[in-house]
TIPABA-115925 format. One line per field, with one value per residue: residue in three letters; x, y, z of N, C-alpha, C in turn; residue number from 1. Coordinates in nm, 3 decimals. Each point is the difference from the previous one (the first is absolute). Layout:
N
res c(ALA_...)
n_xx c(X_...)
n_yy c(Y_...)
n_zz c(Z_...)
ca_xx c(X_...)
ca_yy c(Y_...)
ca_zz c(Z_...)
c_xx c(X_...)
c_yy c(Y_...)
c_zz c(Z_...)
n c(NUM_...)
END
This chain:
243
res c(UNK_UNK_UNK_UNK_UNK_UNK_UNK_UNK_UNK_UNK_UNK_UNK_UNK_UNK_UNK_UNK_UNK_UNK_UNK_UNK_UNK_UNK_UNK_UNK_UNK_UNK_UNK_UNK_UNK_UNK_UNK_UNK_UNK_UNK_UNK_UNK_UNK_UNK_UNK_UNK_UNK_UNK_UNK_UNK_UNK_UNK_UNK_UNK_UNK_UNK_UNK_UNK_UNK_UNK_UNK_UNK_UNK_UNK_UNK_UNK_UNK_UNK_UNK_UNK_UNK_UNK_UNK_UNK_UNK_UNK_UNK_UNK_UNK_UNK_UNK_UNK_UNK_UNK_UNK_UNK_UNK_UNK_UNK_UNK_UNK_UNK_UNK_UNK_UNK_UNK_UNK_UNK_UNK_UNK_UNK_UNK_UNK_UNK_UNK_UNK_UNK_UNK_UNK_UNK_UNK_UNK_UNK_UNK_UNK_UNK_UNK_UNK_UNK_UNK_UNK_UNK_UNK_UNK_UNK_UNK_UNK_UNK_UNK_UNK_UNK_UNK_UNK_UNK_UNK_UNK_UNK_UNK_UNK_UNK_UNK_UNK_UNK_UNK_UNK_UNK_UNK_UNK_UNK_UNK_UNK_UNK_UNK_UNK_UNK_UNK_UNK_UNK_UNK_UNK_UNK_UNK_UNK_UNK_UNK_UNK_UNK_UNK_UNK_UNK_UNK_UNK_UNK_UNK_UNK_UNK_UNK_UNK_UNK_UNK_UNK_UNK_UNK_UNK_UNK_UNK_UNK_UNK_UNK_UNK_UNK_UNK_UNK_UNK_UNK_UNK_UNK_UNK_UNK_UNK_UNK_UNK_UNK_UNK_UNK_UNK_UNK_UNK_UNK_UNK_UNK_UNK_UNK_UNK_UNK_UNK_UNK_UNK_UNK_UNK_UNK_UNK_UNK_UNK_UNK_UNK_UNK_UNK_UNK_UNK_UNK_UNK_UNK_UNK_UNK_UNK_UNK_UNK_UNK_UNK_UNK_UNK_UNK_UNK_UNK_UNK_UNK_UNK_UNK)
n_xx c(-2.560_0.094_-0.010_0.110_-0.018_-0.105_0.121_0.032_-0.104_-0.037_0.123_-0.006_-0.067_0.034_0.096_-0.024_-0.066_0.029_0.026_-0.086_-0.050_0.121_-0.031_-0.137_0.065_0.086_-0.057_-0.114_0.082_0.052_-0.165_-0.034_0.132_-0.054_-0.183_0.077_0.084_-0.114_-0.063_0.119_-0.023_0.140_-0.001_0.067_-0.032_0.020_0.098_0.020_0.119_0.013_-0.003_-0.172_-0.056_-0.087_0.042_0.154_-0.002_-0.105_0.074_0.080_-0.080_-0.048_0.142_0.023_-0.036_0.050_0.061_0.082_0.096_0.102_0.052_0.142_0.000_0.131_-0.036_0.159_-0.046_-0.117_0.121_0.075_0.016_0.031_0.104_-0.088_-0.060_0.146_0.120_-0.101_0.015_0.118_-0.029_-0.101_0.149_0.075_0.009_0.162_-0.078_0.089_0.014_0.130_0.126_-0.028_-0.002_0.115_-0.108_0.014_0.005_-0.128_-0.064_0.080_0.031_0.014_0.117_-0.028_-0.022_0.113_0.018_-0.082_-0.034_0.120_0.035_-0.175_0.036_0.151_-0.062_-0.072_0.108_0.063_-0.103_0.026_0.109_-0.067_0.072_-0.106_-0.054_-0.136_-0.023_-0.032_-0.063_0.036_-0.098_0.052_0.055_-0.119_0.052_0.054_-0.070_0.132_0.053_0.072_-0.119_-0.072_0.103_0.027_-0.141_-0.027_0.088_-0.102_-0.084_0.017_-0.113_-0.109_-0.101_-0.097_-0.098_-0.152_0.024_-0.062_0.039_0.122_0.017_0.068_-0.111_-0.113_0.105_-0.051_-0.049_-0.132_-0.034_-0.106_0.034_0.103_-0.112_-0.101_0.103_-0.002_-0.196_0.010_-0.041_0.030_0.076_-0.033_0.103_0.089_0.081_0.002_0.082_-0.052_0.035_0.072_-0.030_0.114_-0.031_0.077_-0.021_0.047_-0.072_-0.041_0.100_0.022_-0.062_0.086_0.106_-0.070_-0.069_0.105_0.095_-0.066_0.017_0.147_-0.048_-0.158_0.073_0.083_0.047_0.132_-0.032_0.101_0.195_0.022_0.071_0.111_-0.077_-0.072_-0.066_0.098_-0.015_0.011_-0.005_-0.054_0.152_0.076_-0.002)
n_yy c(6.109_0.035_-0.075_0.090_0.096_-0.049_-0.005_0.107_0.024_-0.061_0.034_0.118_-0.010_-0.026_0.043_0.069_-0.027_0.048_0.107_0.070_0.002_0.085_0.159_0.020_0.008_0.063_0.054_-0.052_0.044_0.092_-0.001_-0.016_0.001_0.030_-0.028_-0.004_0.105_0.054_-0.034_-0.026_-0.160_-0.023_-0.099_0.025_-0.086_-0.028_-0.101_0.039_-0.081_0.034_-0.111_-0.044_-0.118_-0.071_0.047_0.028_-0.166_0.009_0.084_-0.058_-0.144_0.029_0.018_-0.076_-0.027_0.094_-0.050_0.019_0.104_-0.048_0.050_-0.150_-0.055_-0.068_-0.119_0.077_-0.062_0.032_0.064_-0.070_-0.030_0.135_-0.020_-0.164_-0.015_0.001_-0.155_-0.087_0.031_-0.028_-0.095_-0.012_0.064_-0.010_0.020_-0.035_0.020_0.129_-0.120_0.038_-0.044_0.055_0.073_-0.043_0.048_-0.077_-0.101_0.017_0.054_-0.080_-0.007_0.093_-0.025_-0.076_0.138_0.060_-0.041_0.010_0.119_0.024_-0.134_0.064_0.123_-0.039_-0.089_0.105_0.023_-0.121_0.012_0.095_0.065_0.053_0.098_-0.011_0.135_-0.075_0.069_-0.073_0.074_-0.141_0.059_-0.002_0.085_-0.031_0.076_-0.036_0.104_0.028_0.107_-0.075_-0.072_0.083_0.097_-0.047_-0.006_0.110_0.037_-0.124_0.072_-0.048_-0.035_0.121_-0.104_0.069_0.008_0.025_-0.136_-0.060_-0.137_0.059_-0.073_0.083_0.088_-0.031_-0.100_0.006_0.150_0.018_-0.031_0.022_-0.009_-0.137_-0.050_0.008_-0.047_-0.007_0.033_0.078_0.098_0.088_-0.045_0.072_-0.150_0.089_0.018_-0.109_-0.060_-0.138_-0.042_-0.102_-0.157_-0.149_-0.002_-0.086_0.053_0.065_-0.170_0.050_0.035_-0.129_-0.047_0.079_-0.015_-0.103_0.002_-0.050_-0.085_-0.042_-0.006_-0.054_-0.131_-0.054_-0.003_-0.058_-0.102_0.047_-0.134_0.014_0.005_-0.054_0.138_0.019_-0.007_-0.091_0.142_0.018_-0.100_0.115_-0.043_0.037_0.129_0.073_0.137)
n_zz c(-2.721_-0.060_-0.105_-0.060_0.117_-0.066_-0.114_0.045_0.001_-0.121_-0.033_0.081_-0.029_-0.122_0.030_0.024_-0.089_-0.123_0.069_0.066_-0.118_-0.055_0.132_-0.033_-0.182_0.007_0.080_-0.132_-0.116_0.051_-0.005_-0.135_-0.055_0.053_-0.074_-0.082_0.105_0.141_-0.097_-0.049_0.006_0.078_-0.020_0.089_-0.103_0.085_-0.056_0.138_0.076_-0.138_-0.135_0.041_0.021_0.041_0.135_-0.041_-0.043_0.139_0.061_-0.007_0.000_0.106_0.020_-0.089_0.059_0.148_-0.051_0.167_0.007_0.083_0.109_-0.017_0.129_-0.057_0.057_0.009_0.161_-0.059_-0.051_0.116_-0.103_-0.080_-0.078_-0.074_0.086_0.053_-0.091_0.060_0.041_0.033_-0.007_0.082_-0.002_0.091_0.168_0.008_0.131_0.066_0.046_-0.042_0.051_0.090_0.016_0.036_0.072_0.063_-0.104_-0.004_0.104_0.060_-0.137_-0.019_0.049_0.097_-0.031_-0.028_0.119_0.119_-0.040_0.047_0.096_0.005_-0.023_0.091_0.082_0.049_-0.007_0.111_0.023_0.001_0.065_0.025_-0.011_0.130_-0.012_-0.077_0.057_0.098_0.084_0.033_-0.011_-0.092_-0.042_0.026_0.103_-0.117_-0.092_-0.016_0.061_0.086_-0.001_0.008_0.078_0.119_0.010_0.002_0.050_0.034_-0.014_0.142_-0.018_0.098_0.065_0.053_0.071_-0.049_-0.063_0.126_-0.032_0.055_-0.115_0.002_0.048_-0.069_-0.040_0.106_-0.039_-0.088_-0.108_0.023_0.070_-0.101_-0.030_0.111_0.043_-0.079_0.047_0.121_0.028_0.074_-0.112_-0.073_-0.003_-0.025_0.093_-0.044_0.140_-0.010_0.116_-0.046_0.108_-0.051_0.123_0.048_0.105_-0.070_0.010_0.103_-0.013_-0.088_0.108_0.064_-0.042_-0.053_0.149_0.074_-0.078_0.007_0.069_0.003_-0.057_0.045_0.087_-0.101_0.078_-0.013_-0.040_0.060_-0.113_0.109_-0.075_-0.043_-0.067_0.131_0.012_0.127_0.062_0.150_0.112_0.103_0.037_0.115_-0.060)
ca_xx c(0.117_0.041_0.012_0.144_-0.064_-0.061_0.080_0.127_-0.095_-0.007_0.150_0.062_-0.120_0.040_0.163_-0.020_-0.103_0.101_0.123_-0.070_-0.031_0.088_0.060_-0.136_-0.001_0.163_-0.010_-0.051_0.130_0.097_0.005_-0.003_0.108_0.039_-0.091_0.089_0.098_-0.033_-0.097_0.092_0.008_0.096_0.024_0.109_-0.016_0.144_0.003_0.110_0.049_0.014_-0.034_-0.002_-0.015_-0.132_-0.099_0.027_-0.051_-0.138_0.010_0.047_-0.112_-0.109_0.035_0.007_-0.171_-0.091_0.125_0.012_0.146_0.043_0.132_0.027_0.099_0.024_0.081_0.096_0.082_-0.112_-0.024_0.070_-0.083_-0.175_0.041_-0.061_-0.104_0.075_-0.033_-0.091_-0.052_0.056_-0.025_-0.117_-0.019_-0.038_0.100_0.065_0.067_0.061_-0.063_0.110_0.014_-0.016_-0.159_-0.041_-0.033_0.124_0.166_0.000_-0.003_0.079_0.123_-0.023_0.072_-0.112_-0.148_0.047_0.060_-0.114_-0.025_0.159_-0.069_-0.110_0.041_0.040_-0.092_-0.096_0.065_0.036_-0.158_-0.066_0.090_-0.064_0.062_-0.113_0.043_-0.052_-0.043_-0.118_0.054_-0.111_-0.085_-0.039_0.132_-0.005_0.129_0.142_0.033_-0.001_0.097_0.119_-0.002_-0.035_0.078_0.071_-0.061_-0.015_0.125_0.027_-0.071_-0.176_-0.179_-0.097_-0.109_-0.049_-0.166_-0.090_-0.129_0.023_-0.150_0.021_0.011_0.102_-0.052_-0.112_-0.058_-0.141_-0.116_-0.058_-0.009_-0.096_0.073_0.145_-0.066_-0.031_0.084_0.043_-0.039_-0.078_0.110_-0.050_-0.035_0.080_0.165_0.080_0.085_0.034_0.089_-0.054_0.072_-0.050_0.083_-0.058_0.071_-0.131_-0.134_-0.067_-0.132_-0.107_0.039_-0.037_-0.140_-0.081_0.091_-0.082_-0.094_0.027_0.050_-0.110_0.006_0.046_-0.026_-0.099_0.081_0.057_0.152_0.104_0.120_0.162_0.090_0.111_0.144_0.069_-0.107_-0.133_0.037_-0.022_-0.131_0.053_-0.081_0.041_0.090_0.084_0.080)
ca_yy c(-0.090_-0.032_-0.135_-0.035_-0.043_-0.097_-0.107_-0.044_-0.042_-0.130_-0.039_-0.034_-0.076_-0.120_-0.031_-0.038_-0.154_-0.121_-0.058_-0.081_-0.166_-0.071_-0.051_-0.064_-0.156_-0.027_-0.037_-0.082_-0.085_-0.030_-0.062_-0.182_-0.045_0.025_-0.095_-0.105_-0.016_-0.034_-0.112_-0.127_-0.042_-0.105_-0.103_-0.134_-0.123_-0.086_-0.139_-0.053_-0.096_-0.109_-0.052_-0.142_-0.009_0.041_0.156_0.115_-0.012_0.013_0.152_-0.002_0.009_0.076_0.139_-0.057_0.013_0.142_0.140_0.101_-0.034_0.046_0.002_-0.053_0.063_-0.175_-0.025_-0.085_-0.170_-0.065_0.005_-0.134_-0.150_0.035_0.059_0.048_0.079_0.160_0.069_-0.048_0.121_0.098_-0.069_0.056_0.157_0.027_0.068_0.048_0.086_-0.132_0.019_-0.056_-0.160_-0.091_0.048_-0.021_0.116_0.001_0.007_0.100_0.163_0.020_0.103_0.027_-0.056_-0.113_0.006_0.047_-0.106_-0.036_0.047_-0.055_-0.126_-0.046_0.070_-0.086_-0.068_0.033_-0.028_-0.134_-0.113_0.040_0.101_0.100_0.082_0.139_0.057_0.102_-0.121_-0.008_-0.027_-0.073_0.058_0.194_0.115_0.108_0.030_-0.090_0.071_0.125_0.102_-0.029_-0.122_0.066_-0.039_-0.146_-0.097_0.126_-0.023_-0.104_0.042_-0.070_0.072_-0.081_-0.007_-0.043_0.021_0.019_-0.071_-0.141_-0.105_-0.072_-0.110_-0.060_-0.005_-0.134_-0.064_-0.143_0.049_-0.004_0.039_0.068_0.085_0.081_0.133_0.137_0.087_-0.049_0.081_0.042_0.112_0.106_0.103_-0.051_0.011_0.072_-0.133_-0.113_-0.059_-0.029_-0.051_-0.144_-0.046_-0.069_-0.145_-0.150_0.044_0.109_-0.039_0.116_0.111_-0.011_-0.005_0.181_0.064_0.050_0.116_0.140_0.058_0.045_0.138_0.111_0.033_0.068_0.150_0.050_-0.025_-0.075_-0.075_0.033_-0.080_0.116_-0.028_0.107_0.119_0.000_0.056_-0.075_0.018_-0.033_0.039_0.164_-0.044_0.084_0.030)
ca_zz c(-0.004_-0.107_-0.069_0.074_0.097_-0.035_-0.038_0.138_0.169_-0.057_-0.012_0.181_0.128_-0.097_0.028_0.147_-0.008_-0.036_0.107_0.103_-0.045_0.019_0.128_0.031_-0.053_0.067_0.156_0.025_0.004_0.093_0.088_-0.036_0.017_0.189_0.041_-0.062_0.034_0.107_-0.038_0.010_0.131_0.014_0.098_0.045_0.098_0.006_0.070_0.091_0.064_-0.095_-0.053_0.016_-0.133_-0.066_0.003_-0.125_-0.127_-0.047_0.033_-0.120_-0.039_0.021_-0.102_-0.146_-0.036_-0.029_-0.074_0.051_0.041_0.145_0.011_0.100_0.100_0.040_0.112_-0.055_0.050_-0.065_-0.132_-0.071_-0.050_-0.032_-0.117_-0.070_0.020_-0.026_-0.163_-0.061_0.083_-0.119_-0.134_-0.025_-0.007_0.106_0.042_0.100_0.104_0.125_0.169_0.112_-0.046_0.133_0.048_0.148_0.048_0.133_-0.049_-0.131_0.077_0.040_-0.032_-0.157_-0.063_-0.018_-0.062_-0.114_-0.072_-0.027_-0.138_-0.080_-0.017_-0.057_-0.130_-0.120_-0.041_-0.150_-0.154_-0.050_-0.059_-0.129_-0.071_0.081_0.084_0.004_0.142_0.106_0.161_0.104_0.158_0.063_0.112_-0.051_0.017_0.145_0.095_0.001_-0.052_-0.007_-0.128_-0.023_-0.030_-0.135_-0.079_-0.026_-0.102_-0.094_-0.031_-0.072_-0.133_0.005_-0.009_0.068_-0.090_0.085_-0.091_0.054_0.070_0.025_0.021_0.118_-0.039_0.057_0.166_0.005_-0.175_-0.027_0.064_-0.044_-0.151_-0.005_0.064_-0.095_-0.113_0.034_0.056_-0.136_-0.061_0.088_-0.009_0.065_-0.067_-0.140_-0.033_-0.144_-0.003_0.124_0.004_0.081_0.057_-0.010_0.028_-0.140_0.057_0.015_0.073_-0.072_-0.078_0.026_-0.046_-0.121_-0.023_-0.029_-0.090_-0.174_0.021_0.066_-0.171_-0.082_0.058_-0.060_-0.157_-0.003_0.059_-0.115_0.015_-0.090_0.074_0.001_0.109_0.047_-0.060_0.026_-0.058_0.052_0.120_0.096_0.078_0.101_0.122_0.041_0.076_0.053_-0.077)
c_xx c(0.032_0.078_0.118_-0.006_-0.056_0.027_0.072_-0.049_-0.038_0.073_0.024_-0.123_0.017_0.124_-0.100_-0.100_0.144_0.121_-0.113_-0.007_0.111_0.071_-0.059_0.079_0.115_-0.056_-0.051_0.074_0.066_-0.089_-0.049_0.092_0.035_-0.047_0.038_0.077_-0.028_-0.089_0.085_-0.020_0.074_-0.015_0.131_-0.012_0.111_0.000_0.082_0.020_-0.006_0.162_-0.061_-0.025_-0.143_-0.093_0.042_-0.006_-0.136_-0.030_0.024_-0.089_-0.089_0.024_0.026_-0.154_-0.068_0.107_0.040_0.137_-0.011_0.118_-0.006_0.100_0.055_0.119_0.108_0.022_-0.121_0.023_0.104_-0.133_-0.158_0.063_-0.070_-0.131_0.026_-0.021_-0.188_-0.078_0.095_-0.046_-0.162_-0.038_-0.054_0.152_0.036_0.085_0.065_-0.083_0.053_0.021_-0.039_-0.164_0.015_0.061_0.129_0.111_0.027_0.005_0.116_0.102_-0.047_0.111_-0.027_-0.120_0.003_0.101_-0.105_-0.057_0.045_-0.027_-0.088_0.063_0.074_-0.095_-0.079_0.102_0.047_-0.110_-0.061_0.067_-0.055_0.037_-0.087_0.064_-0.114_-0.032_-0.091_0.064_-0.086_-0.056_0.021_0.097_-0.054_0.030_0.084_0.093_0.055_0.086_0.106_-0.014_-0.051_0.097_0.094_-0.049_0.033_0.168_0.048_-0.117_-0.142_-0.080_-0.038_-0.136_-0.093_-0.160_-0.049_-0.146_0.048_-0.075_0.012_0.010_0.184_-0.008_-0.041_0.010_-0.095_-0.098_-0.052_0.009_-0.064_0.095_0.091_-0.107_-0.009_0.177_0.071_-0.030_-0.043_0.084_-0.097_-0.008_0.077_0.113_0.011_0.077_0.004_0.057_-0.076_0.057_-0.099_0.126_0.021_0.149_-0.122_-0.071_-0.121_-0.077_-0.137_0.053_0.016_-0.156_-0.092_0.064_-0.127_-0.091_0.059_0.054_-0.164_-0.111_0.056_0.028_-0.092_0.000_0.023_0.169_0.067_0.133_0.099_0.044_0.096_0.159_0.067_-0.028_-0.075_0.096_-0.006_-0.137_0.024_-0.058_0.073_0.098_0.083_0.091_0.120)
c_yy c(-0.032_-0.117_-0.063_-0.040_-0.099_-0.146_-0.021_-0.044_-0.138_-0.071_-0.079_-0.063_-0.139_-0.057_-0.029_-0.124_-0.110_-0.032_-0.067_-0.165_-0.088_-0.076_-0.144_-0.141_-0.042_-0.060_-0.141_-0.124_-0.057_-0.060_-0.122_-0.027_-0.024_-0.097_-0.161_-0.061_-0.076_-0.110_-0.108_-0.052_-0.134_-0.117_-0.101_-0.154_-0.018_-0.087_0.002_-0.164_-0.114_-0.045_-0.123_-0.125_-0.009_0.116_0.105_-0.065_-0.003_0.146_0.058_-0.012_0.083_0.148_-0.032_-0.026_0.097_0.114_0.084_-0.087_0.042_-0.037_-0.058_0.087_-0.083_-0.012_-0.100_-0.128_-0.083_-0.007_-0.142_-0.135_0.103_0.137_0.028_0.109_0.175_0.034_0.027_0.203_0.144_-0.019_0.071_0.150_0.024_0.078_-0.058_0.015_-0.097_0.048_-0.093_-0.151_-0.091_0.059_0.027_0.145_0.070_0.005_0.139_0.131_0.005_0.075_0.105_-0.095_-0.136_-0.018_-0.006_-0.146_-0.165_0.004_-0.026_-0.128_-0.018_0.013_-0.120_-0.109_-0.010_0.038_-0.087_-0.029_0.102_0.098_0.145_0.072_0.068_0.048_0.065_-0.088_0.037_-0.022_-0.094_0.028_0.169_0.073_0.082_-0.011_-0.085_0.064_0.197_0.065_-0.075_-0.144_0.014_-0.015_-0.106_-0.063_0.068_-0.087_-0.123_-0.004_-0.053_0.104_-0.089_0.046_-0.056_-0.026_0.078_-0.044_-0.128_-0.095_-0.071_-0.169_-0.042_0.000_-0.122_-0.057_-0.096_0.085_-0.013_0.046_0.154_0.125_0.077_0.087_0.122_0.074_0.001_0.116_0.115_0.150_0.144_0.135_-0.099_0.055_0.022_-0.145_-0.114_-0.087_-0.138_-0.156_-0.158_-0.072_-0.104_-0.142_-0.086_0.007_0.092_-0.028_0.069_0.162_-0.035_-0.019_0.121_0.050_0.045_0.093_0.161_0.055_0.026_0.150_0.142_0.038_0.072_0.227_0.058_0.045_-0.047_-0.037_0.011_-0.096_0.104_-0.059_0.100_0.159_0.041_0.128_-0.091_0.074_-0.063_0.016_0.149_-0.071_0.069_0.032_0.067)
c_zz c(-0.145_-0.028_0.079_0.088_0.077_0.015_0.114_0.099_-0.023_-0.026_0.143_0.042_-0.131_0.112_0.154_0.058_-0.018_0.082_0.103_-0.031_-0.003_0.115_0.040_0.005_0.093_0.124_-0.018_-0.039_0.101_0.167_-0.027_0.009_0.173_0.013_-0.065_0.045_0.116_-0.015_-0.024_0.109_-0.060_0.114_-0.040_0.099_0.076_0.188_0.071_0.018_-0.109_0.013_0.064_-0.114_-0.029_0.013_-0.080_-0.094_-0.040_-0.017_-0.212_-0.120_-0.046_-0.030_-0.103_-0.037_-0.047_-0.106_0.063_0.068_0.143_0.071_0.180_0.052_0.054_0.128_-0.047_-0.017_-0.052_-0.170_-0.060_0.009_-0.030_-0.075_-0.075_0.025_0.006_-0.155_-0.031_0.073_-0.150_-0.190_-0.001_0.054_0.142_0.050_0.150_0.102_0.101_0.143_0.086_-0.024_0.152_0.003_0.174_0.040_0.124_-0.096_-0.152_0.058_0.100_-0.021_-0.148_-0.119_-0.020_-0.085_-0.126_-0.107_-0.056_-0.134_-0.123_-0.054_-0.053_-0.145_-0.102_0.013_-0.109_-0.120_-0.014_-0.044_-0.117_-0.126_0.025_0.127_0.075_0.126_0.104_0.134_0.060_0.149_0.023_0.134_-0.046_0.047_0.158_0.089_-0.044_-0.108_0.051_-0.098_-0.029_-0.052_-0.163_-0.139_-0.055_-0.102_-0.136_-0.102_-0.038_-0.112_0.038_0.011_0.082_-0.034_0.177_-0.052_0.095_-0.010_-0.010_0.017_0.153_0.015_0.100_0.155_0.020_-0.141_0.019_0.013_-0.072_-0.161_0.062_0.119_-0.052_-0.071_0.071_0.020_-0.171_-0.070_0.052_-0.030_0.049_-0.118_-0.131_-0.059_-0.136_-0.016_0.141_-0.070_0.081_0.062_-0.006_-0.003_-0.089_0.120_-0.020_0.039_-0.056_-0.112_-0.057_-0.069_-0.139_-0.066_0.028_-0.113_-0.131_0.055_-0.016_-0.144_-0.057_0.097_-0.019_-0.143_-0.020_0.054_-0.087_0.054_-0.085_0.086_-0.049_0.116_0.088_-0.039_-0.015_0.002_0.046_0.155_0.105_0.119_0.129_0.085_0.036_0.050_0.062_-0.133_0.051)
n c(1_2_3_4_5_6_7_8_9_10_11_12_13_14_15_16_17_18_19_20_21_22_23_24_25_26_27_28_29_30_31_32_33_34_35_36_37_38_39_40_41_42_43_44_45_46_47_48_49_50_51_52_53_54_55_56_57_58_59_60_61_62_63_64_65_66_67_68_69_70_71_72_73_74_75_76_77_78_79_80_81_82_83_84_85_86_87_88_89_90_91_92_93_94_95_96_97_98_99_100_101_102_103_104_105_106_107_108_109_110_111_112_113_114_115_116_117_118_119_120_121_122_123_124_125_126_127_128_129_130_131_132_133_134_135_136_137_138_139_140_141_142_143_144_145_146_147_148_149_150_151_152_153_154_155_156_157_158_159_160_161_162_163_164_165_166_167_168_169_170_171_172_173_174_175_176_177_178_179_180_181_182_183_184_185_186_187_188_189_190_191_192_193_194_195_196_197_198_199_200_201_202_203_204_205_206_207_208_209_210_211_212_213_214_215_216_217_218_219_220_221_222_223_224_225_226_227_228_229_230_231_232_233_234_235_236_237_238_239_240_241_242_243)
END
């Protein structure tokens, strides 16, 4: 075998290490970056049937305590004589949503146009009391079977977002149950969420759901969650629905 020779067989088996390594490095790139990506884990607090006045201002609290923001879902005909607690909720970087101005279930599903107007109402509410235009909403009792294609859009067309969850403390079933109960359902999960959305109630009744509130935030601190508000930006998140 002569030199030349030689060189070339060392040359190509040189080129051919160095692309391997390279593929090597690429793949491993690109699957940290995957592992970055899927390792984010988001949590959304957020408060249906406000504004009352001392349970969302202790609610409030206790998220001013711990440094973590979250987003109401307010009931229109509750927001005259508790304004301030609307500005006092926007002022400490929080968010939000409408969930209808009656709440009452018979007079809100009855019509979509009813529903919609519903919405309407909470809406200017919450900008007479705070200047804050939001559009995203909540079905009280959740978008399922009351939602479809054509209702979809309706909403779609007046610019609202909906926002349902998937975990709940069941605090608006039973608000006298137990501290220790809002925890387990607070914290409990069959596998582990990328993202949640997690459902807590903040009326008068809902004493006990402020007194689980620092566990369950320090839980998912400890997880290594990052709390977020839901806002225009935030994708919407729906129950399944006849498309």
């Amino acid at each position: 075998m002569n030199t030349k020779f030689k060189k070339s067989i060392y040359l190509l088996l040189f080129l051919t290490l160095l692309l391997s390594g390279m593929i090597a490095f690429n793949y491993k790139v690109k699957a940290h970056k995957k592992a970055d990506i899927s390792d984010k884990k988001e949590i959304y607090l957020t408060f249906d049937d406000g504004p009352s006045d001392k349970t969302t201002e202790n609610i409030l609290d206790v998220l001013r305590e711990n440094d973590v923001k979250a987003t109401f879902f307010i009931v229109g005909k509750y927001v005259e004589g508790r304004e301030d607690v609307l500005k006092k909720i926007v002022k400490e970087g929080h968010s939000l949503g409408l969930h209808t101005y009656s709440h009452d279930y018979k007079t809100i599903y009855e019509d979509n146009k009813i529903f919609i107007g519903e919405m309407l109402k909470c809406q200017n509410e919450i900008y007479r009391a705070t200047g804050v235009k939001t559009n995203i909403i909540r079905f009280p009792g959740g978008s399922v079977k009351r939602l479809n294609k054509e209702f979809k859009k309706e909403l779609e067309e007046k610019g609202f977002k909906i926002y349902d969850w998937n975990m709940a403390l069941t605090d608006g079933i039973n608000p006298k149950a137990p501290v220790s109960k809002f925890y387990k359902e607070g914290t409990k999960r069959k596998k582990t969420l990328s993202k949640i959305i997690l459902l807590m109630h903040c009326d008068y009744l809902n004493k006990n759901t402020c007194r689980a509130l620092p566990d369950i935030i320090n839980f998912y601190k400890n997880q290594g969650y990052e709390f977020k508000i839901i806002d225009k930006s935030t994708p919407e998140f729906i129950f399944p629905y006849k498309k």
